[in-house]
C-alpha positions as CSV (number, residue, x, y, z in Angstrom):
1,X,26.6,-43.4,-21.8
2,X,25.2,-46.7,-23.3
3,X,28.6,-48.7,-21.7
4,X,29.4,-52.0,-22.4
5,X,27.2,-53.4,-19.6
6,X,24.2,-52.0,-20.7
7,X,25.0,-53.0,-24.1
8,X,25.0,-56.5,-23.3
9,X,22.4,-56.4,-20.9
10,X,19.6,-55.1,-23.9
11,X,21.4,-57.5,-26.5
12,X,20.7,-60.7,-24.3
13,X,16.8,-61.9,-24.7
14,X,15.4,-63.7,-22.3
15,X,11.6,-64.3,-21.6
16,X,10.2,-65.4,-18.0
17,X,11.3,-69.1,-17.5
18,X,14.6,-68.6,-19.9
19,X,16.8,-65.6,-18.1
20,X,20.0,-67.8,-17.9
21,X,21.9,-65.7,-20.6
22,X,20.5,-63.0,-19.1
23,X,22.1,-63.5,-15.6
24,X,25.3,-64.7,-16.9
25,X,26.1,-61.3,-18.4
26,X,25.2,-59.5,-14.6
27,X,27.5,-62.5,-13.3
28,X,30.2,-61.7,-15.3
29,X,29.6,-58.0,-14.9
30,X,29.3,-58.6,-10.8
31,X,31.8,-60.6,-10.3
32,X,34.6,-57.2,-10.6
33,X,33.7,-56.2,-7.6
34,X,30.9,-58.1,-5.2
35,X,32.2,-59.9,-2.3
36,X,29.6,-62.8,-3.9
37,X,27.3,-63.4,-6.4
38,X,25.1,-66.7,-6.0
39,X,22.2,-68.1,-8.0
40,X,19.6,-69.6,-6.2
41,X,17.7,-72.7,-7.0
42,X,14.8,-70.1,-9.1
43,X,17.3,-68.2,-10.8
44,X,17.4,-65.2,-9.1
45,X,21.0,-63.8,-9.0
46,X,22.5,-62.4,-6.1
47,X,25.5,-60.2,-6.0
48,X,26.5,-58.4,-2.3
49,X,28.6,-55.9,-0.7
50,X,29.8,-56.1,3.0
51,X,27.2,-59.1,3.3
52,X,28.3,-59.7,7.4
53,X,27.0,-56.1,7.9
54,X,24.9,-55.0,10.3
55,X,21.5,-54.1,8.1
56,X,20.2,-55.8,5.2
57,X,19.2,-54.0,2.6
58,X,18.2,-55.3,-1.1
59,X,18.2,-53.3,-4.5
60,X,15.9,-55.6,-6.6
61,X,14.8,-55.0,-10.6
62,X,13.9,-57.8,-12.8
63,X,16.0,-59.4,-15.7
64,X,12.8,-61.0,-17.5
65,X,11.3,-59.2,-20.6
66,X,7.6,-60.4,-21.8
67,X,7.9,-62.8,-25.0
68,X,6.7,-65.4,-26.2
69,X,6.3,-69.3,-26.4
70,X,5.7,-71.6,-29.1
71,X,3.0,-73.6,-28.2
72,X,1.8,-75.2,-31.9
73,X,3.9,-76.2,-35.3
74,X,0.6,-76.2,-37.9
75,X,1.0,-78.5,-41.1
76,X,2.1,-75.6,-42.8
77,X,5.4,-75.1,-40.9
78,X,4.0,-72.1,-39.4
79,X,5.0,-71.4,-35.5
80,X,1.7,-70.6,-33.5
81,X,2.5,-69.1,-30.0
82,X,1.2,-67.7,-26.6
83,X,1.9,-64.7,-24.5
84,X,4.6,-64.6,-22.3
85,X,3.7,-61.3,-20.4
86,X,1.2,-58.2,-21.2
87,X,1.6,-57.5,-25.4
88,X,-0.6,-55.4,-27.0
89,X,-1.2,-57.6,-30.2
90,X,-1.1,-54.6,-32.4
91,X,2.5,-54.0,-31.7
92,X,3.7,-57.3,-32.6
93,X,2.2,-57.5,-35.8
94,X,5.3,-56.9,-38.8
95,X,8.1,-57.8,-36.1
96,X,11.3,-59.4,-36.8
97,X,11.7,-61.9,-33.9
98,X,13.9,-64.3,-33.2
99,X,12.8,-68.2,-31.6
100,X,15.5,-69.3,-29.3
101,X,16.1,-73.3,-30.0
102,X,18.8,-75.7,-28.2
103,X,20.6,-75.2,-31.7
104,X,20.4,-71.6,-31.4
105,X,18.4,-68.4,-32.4
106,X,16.4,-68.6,-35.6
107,X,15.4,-65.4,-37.1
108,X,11.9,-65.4,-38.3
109,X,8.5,-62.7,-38.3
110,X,5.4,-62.7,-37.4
111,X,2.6,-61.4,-39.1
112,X,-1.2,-62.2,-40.5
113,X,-3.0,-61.8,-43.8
114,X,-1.8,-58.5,-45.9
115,X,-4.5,-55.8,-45.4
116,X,-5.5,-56.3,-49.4
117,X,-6.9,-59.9,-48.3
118,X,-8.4,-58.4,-44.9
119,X,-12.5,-58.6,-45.3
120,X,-14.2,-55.6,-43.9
121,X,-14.6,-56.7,-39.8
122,X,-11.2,-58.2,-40.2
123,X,-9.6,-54.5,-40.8
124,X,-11.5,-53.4,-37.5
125,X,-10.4,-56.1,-35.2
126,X,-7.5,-56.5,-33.4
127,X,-6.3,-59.8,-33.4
128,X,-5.9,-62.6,-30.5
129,X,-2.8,-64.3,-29.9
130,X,-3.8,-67.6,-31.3
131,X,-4.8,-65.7,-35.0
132,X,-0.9,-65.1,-35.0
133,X,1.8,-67.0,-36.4
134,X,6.0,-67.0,-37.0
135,X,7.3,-67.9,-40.1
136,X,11.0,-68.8,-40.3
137,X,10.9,-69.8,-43.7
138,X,9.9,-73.3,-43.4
139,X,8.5,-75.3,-46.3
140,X,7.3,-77.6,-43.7
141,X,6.1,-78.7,-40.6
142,X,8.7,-81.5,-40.5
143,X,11.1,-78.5,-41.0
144,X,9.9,-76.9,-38.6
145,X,9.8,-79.7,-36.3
146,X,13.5,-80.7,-36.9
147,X,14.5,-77.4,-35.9
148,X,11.7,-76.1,-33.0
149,X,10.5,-77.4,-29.9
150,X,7.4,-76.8,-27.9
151,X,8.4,-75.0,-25.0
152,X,10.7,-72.6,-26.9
153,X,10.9,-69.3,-26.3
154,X,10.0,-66.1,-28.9
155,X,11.4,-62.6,-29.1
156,X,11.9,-59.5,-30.7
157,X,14.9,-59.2,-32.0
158,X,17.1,-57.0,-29.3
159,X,17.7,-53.4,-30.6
160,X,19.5,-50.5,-29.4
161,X,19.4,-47.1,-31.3
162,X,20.6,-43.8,-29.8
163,X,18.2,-41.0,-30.1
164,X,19.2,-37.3,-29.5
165,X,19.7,-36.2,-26.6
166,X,21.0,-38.7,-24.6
167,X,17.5,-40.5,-25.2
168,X,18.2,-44.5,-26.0
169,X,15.2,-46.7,-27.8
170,X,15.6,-50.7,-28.1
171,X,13.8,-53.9,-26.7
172,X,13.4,-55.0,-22.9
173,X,14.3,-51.8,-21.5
174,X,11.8,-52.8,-18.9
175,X,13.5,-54.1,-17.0
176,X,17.0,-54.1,-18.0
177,X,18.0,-50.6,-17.3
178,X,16.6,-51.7,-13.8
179,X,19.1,-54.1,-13.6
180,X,22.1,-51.5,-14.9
181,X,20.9,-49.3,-12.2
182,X,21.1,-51.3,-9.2
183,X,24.6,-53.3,-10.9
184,X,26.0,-50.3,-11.1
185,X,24.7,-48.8,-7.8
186,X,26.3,-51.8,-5.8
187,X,29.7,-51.1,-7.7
188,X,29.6,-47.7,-6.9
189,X,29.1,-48.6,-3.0
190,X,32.1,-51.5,-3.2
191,X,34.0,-48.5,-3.9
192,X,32.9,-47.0,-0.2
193,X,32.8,-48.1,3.0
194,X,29.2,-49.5,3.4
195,X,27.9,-50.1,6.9
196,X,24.9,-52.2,5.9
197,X,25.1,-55.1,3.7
198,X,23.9,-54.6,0.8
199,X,22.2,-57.8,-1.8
200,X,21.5,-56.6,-5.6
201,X,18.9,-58.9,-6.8
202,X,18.6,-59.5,-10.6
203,X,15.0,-61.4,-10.2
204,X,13.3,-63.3,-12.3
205,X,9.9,-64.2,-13.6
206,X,8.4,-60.3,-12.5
207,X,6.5,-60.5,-15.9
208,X,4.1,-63.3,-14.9
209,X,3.9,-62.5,-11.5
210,X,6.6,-61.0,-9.3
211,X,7.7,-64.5,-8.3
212,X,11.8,-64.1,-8.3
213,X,11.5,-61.3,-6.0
214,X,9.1,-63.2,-3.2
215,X,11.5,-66.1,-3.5
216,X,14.7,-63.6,-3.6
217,X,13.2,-61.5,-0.8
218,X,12.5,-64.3,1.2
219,X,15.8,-66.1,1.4
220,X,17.6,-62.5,1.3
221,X,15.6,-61.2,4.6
222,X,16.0,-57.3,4.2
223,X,15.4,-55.1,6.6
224,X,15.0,-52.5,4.0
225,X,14.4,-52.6,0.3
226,X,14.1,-50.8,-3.2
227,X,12.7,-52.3,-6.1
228,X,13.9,-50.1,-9.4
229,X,11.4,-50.8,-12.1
230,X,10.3,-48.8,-15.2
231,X,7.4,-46.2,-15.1
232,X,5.4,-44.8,-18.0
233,X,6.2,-41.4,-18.9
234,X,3.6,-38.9,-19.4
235,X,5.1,-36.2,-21.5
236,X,4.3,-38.1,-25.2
237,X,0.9,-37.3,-26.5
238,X,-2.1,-39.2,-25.9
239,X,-1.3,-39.5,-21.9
240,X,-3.6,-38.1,-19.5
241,X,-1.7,-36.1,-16.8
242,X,-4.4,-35.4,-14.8
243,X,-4.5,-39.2,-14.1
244,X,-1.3,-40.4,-14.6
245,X,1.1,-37.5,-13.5
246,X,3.9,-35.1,-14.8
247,X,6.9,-37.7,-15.7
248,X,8.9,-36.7,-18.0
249,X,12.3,-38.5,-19.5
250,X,15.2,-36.8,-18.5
251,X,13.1,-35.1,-15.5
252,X,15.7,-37.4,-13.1
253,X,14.8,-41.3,-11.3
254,X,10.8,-40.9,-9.9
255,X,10.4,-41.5,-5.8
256,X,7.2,-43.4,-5.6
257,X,4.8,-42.0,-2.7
258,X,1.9,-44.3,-0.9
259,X,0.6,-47.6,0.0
260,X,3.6,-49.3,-1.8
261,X,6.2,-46.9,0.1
262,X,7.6,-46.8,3.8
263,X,7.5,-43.3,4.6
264,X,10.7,-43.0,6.1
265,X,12.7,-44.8,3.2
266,X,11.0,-42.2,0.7
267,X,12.0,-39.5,3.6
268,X,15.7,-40.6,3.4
269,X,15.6,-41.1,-0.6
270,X,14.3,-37.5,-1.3
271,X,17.1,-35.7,1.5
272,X,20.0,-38.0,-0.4
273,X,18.5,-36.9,-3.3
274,X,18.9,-33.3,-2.3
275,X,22.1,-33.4,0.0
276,X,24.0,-34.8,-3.6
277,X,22.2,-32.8,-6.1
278,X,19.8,-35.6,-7.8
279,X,17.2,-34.4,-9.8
280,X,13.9,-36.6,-8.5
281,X,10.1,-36.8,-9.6
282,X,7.6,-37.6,-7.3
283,X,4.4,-40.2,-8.8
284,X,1.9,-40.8,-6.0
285,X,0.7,-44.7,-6.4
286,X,-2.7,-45.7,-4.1
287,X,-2.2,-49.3,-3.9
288,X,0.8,-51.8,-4.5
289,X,2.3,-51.7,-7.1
290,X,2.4,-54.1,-10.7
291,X,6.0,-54.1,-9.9
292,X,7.9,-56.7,-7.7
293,X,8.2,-53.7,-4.9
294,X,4.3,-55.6,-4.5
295,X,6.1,-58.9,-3.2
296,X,9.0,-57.4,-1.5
297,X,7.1,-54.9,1.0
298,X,5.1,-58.3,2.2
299,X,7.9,-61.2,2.4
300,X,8.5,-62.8,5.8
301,X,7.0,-60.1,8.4
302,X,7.6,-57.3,6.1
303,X,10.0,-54.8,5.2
304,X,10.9,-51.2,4.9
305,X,9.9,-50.8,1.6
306,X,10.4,-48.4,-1.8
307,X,10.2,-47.5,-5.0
308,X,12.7,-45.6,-7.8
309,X,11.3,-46.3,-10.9
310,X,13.0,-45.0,-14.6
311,X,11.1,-42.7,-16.9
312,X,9.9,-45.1,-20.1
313,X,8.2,-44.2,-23.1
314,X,6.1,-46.7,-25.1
315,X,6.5,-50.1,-22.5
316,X,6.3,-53.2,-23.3
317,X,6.5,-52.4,-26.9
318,X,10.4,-53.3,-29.0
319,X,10.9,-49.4,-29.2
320,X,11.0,-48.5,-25.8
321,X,12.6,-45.0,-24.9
322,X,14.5,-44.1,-21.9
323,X,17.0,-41.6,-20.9
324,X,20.4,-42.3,-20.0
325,X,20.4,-39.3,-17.6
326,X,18.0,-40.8,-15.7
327,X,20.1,-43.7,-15.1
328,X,23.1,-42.3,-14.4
329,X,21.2,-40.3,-11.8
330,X,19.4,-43.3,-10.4
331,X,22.3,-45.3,-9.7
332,X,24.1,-42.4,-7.9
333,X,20.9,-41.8,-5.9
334,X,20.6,-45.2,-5.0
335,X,24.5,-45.6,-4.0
336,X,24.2,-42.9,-1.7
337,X,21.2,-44.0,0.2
338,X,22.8,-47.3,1.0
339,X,25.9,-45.4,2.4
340,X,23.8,-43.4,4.5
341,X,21.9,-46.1,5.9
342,X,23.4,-46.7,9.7
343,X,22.8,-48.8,13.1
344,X,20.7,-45.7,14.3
345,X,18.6,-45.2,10.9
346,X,15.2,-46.0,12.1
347,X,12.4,-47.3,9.3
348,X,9.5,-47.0,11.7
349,X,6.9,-45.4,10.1
């Protein structure tokens, strides 16, 4: 699979706060077929179907990745930063990233002290953000300076390698293949005959706290919603099963049961699933979830709520693994659930 759309969307950074390249490739990728696509005053983008229909619903996932931002130039030249997001600091240590300026992208990596030079409690201790640094070459901090601002933003550098078996690894796959999903999905129903209008939300800022999709939700005002996120597979070692579940990539898109869930929009997601042959997974989640399904289910009074969330190995890391099955499949389910919803489809629990 890997099409052009998804290509773009995983070569396009964007951190929390700094999505606009990010949106314009779903702009220019919704504008095919939507009967509009707005961008409100937080950046959410909004593409719909049919929007005079008779029921709302929203399809949300989030365009941000986490990141970082410079925050420090030493006197060394040297780029100190903080989090943008939840990074384990292990993983960023040795990676290329790239600082985005208002002259462009400068490649540069980020690193500490070679292990040779590490005392003893050094070797054992994982190191904060602020012992980390970027170095783009500078000789300077004037360099630096000339070049970098406080306030920019940090990233990997995007990636896409194809792994076998239809299995694709690269950076910001949370939440990225989210937004292929639901893009996709709402192209698939323009091709229908939709009774319900139908708003595809590429949100915002879900990495520092689900705020594009309360914003989105609230101005959008769906009767009924899914919010397509990544999940962590549990078939790599090291993953407890017994506490986490049986997800496995490829296994097909994973309906999400409990707190976070209206019953009867996981009822009509598993019978779509079945009536068009879509391989699902169920995952059982006790509480809301760290996803901006959270936001959604609570905006205005409340809405008919759920959750389709992708298989993902190794999140928020710049080797993330998906499969493309599963998005294929996801897209399709999703499609079909919108054309099925009708006046009389009742999400009363």
């Amino acid at each position: 699979m890997a099409d052009e759309f998804l290509e773009s969307l995983l070569a396009t950074p964007g951190t929390s706060g700094f999505e606009q390249d990010v949106q314009e490739v779903v702009r220019d990728f919704s504008r095919g077929f939507a009967h509009s696509v707005d961008t409100d005053v937080h950046g959410n983008l909004i593409a719909a179907v049919n929007p005079e229909g008779g029921r709302r619903i929203l399809l949300d996932a989030h365009c941000d990745q986490i990141g970082l931002i410079v925050r420090h130039i030493d006197d060394k030249g040297f780029i100190r930063v903080s989090a943008v997001g939840g990074w384990d600091m292990q993983i960023l240590l040795g990676q290329k990233m790239l600082v985005h300026t208002t002259g462009g992208s400068i490649p540069g990596v980020i690193a500490r002290k070679p292990i040779h030079l590490l005392n003893e409690t050094e070797r054992k201790t994982v190191p904060k953000i602020h012992d980390l640094w970027i170095d783009i070459g500078s000789a300077s901090a004037d360099e630096t300076s000339a070049l970098v601002d406080i306030g920019d933003s940090v990233t990997p550098q995007p990636s896409l390698t194809k792994l076998m078996n239809g299995r694709i690894s690269g950076v910001a796959m949370d939440d990225r293949t989210g937004i292929w999903v639901i893009m996709t999905a709402l192209k698939m129903i323009s091709e229908q005959s939709p009774k319900a209008a139908v708003f595809a939300v590429s949100a915002v800022q879900e990495e520092i706290g689900l705020r594009g999709a309360q914003t989105s939700a609230y101005n959008v005002n769906p009767e009924v919603a899914i919010a397509v996120d990544v999940t962590h597979a549990t078939d790599c070692p090291g993953i407890d099963q017994n506490q986490f579940g049986n997800i496995r990539i490829g296994g097909g898109p994973v309906v999400v049961r409990g707190a976070n869930a209206n019953p009867r929009v996981v009822d009509l997601l598993l019978k779509t699933a079945a009536r068009h042959d879509i391989d699902v997974q169920i995952n059982a989640l006790g509480r809301p979830a760290s996803n901006d399904g959270a936001a959604i289910q609570v905006s205005r009074g409340g809405c008919a709520a759920g959750l389709v969330t992708l298989p993902n190995r190794y999140m928020h890391s710049p080797v993330e693994v998906v499969a493309e099955s599963d998005l294929e499949q996801s897209a399709r389910l999703l499609a079909q659930f919108c054309l099925a919803v009708g006046e009389d489809t009742s999400f009363i629990p």
